[in-house]
Structure formats: C-alpha cells, structure tokens
N, C-alpha and C positions, 0 to 999 in steps of 0.2 A: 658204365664205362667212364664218366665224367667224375666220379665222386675219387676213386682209386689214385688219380691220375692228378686234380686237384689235390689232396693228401700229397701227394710226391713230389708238387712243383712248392706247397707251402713249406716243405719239411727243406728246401735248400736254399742257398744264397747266387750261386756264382753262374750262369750262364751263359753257353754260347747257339748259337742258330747257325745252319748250314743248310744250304740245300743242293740240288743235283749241280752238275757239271751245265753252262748254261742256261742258267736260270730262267724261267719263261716265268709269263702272268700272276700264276699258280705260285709259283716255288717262291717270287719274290716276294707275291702281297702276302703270303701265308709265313714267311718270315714277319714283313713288317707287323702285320696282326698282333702275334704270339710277343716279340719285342714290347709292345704296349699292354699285350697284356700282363706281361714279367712286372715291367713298370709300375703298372698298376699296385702287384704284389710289393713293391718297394723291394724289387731283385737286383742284383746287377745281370748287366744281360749286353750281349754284343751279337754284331751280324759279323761272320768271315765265309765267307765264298772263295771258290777255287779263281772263277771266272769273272770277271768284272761283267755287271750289268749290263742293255743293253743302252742305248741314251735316253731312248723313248722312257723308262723308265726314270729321268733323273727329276720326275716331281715328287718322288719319295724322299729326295733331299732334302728336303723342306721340312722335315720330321723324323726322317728315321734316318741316322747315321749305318753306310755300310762299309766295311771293307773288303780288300782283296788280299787272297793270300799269296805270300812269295813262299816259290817251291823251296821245300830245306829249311826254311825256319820253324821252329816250335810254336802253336797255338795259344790264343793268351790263357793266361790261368783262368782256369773252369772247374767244378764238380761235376754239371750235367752237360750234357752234349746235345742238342735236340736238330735231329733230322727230320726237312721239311720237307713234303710232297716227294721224297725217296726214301727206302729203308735201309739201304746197304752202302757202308763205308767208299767202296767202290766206285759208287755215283758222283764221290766228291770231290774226286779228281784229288789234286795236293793236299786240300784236307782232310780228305780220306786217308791219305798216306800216313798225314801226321796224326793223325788219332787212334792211328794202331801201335804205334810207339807208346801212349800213353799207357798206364796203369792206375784202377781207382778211378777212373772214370763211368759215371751209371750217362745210359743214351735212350732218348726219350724220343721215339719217331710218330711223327704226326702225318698220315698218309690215307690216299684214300686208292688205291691201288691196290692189284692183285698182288698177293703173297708176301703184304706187308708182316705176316703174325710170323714168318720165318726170316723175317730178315737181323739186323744187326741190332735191335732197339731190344732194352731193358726192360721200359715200361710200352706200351701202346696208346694212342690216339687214333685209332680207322675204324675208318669204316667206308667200303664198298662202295656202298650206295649214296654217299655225300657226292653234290655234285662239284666240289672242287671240296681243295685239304685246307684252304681259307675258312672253307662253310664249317671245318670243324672247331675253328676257333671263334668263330660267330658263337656258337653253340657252348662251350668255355665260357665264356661271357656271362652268358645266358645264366649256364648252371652257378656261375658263382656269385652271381648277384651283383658283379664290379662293372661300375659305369661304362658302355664304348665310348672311348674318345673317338673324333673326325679323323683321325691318322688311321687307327687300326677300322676305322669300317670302312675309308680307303683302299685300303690294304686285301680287306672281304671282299668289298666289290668288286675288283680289279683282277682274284682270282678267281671271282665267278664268271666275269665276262669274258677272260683267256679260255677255263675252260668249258665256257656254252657254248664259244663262240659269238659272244653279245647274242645268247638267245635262242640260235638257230638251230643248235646238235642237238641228240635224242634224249639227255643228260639234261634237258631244258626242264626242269619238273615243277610243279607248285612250290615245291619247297623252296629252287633257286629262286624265282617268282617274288615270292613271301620275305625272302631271307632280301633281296635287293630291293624290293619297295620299302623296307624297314629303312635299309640304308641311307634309301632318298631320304625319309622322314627325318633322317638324323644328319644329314644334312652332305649328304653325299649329290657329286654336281656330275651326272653321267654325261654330260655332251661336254664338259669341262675335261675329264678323264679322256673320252674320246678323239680331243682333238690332242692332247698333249702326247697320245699313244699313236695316232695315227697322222694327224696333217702337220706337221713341222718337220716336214723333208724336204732338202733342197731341189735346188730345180734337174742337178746332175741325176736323182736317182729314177729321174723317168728314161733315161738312156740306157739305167742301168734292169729296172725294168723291163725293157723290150730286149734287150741282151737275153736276160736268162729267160724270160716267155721263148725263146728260138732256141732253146737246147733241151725243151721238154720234148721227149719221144716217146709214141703209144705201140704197144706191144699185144701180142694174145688177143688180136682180133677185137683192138680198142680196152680191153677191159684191164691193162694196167699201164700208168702213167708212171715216166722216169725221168726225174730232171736232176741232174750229175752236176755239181760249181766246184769247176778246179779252183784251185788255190791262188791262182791269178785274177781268176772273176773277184772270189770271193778278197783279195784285196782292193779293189774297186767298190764293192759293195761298206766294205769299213769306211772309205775314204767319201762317204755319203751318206751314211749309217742308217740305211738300210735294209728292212726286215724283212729274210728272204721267208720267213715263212709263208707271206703272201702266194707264193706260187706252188704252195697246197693248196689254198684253194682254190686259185686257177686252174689247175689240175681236175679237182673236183666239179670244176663248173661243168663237162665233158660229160653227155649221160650215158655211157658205154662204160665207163671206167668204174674200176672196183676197188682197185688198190693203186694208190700214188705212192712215188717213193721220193724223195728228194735228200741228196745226197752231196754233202758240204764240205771240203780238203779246208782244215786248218792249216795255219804256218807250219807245224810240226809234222805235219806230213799225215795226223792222224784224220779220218773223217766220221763223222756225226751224221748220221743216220735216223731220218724221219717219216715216218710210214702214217697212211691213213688208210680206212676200211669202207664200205657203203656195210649196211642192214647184214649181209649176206657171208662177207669178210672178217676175220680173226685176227688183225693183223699183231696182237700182242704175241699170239702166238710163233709168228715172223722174226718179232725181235727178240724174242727168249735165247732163240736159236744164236743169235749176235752177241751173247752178253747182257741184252738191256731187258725192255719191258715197257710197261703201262697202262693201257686199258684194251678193249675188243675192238674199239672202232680207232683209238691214234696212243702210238708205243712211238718210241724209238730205243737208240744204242750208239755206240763209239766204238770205232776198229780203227786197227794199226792200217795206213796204209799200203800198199796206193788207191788210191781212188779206180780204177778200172777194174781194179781184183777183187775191190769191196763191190762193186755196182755188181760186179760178173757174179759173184756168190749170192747178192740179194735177190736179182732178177731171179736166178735160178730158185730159190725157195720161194718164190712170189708164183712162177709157174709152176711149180710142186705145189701149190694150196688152190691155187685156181684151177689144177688139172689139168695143164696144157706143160708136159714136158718137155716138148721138142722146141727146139728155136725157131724164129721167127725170121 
C-alpha cells in the first residue's frame, strides 16, 4: 500500500491538502501530519479548507500554516490534490466546487473509512482498520524512513485522540496504544494538547452549556437521544467558541440510548448532522441515507434546511433502524 503511493507523492512537486467540510481532530491533525511530511520530501504543499477551524485547534499555528477558502475564487496552483479523512469532492464544500472546474489534476485520498476505494481519489491511502487517517501518516513515515518532526506527531496524536476519544471508543486498539506512546517518546505533551483542546473556554460557555443540555429529548422508549441547535443558539455558541460536540457525549452518558443525533443550523440555513451508535447500532448506515457517511459507531452529513424537516426525516430513519416506526 505504502511503497505505490510513496512513488506517487516523490514523482510530484506542487501540493494542496483539504479535508471534509468542518474539520474535526482527525481531518485537521491528519492534514497537518501529511503537510510535514510533503515538507520533509522538499514539496511545496499548502492547507485550504472550505471551513475555518475551530479555535481549540489554533496551536496548530505554531507550525503549520492554514487557510480558508473564499467561495468563487480559484485554488492555488497544484498538480496533486489530497483528501483528508474524506474521499469525495462533495465533503469539501467550496473547495470541492472549485476542484471540479479543474483539469490535470491527479487527487490522492488519505482515509480510513468506509468506501473510500469508490470515491474521488486517483491514488489511495486506507485502510479500514487504522484507527484514525493521521495513524496512516504515522505509518508514511514509518515506511519512508523520513524523520517525524514534533509538529507532525502533534498532528498523529491529536487525530488519534479525536478519533478514540482520548481512549475510551472500541477503535482503542494496541496499535492506537503503540502509535501514541511512540509520540510521547518523541516528544508529544498529552495533558498539554489536552488543555489547549479543552479548558480555555470562557466563563460564558458554561450558560451556554446548560442551554443546550435542556433541548436534548429521548425518544423510542429512551434508546434515542435528539439534540436540535437552531441557528440562533448556535450563534451564541460561536460568540464563546464552544464545542458542541460535547453533548454527544452527554447524550451517550444515558444507558438506554443507542443512537444520539445532534443536529446543528448554520448561518446559511444548511444543517450538519451528527450521529452516534452503542455496540448494536449502524449509524453510518443512517447517514448514507443523508448524503454523508463514516464509520458503524459515529457518521455524520449536511442537508439543505430547515432544521425541523432535517430532524423530522432523521428521527424517522433512526426509528426505521431501531424498529420502532410509529411515533412517540
């Protein structure tokens, strides 16, 4: 897998990195990774994202320059295109757009997801069973023999703990294990990373917290959690920056629940769609249905609004998989 793919990233110069439409843990350290590793190769190589990062994220700054793209303008000059932790143009929102207009472009997707081998990429980087699409650039490394610098094992670590959960998801395996005690060794500071990702929030977002804890609702005799942020929460939520993802796993803390959904109205009216599963739940199969995707236990997707017409169609495929058709 590694030797084909190396060959392909020596044989070019000009590089750009992208990854999905709100970038999480995953998508960003597995950009910055791969960036250092370009570097390494003496590439040029740049980050452009649809969506500007989230803040918790801006110790990446310190190392790895990103940008955001403006809708309608043209991409910088590139030969390779590589998509991170997504495999379809679609996920990139603007820059998705813009990269279909191109021609002569080869796209090089680095994922670890279901039905990456049918999506938009030239070459491949996946594999299934990595537990984040960072771990496949650890692995990169590895095979080429090129030094990790402390930015890109940053970068590994950062999308291992997004996607273990610092540990605790089924995805936790020796390997994640192996691959993050390496990190320490090289000089990766986990309770450093930790607090820059989670306690530098101001004092407003614990009001903003107990807000959206009271608009989570249980359905289907407990065993599915719904928590719906109009578009007026969620600018309150910006004006504090922060990260609703937490009330997934508040959701999850509930031991009757099987499927949580948490469902977010952008400015634009569109909403972002995020699903989790227990042991017994599919939920990628949920988001398939929406346009999106991602793993068996946490997918999500993005639909045109309103927000009450998306929640009304999700609930209903959540009660279609859990068996309980009728409402509640």
């Amino acid at each position: 897998m590694f030797r084909p793919v190396l060959e392909f990233l020596e044989a070019h110069d000009d590089y750009l990195i992208s990854g999905h439409v709100n970038p999480d843990g995953d998508c960003l350290g597995t950009a910055v990774a791969l960036y250092h590793f370009l570097e390494s190769l003496g590439k040029k190589v740049q980050i452009v994202n649809a969506d500007l990062r989230d803040p918790s994220f801006d110790f990446f700054d310190r190392h790895t320059p990103m940008k955001v793209h403006s809708p309608g303008l043209p991409l910088p000059q590139h030969s390779v295109h590589c998509l991170v932790d997504c495999h379809q143009l679609s996920r990139l929102g603007s820059v998705g757009e813009a990269a279909r207009r191109l021609t002569g472009i080869e796209r090089l997707v680095v994922d670890h997801h279901l039905g990456a081998d049918q999506g938009d990429g030239d070459h491949l980087l996946w594999d299934i069973d990595a537990p984040s699409s960072g771990c496949l650039i650890y692995d990169l490394f590895r095979e080429s023999g090129a030094p990790l610098p402390l930015p890109a094992a940053e970068g590994v670590f950062v999308s291992i703990v997004a996607d273990t959960g610092w540990f605790k998801y089924s995805n936790t395996t020796d390997e994640s294990l192996a691959i993050a005690a390496d990190l320490v060794a090289r000089g990766v500071e986990p309770h450093r990373i930790h607090r820059w990702l989670y306690q530098r929030n101001p004092a407003g977002m614990l009001a903003v917290r107990a807000q959206g804890l009271q608009r989570i609702e249980f359905s289907e005799g407990g065993r599915l959690a719904v928590c719906a942020l109009d578009k007026e929460f969620m600018r309150k939520v910006e004006e504090c920056a922060y990260n609703t993802d937490s009330f997934l796993d508040a959701m999850r803390e509930v031991g009757s629940v099987e499927i949580v959904v948490l469902l977010k109205e952008k400015a634009n009216g569109r909403v972002k769609l995020s699903l989790r599963g227990n042991d017994e739940q599919d939920v990628d199969r949920i988001a398939r249905e929406f346009g999106g995707g991602g793993h068996r236990k946490a997918a999500g997707a993005e639909r045109p609004g309103p927000l009450a017409a998306v929640r009304e169609a999700v609930v209903a495929a959540c009660r279609q998989q859990l068996g309980q058709g009728s409402p509640t």
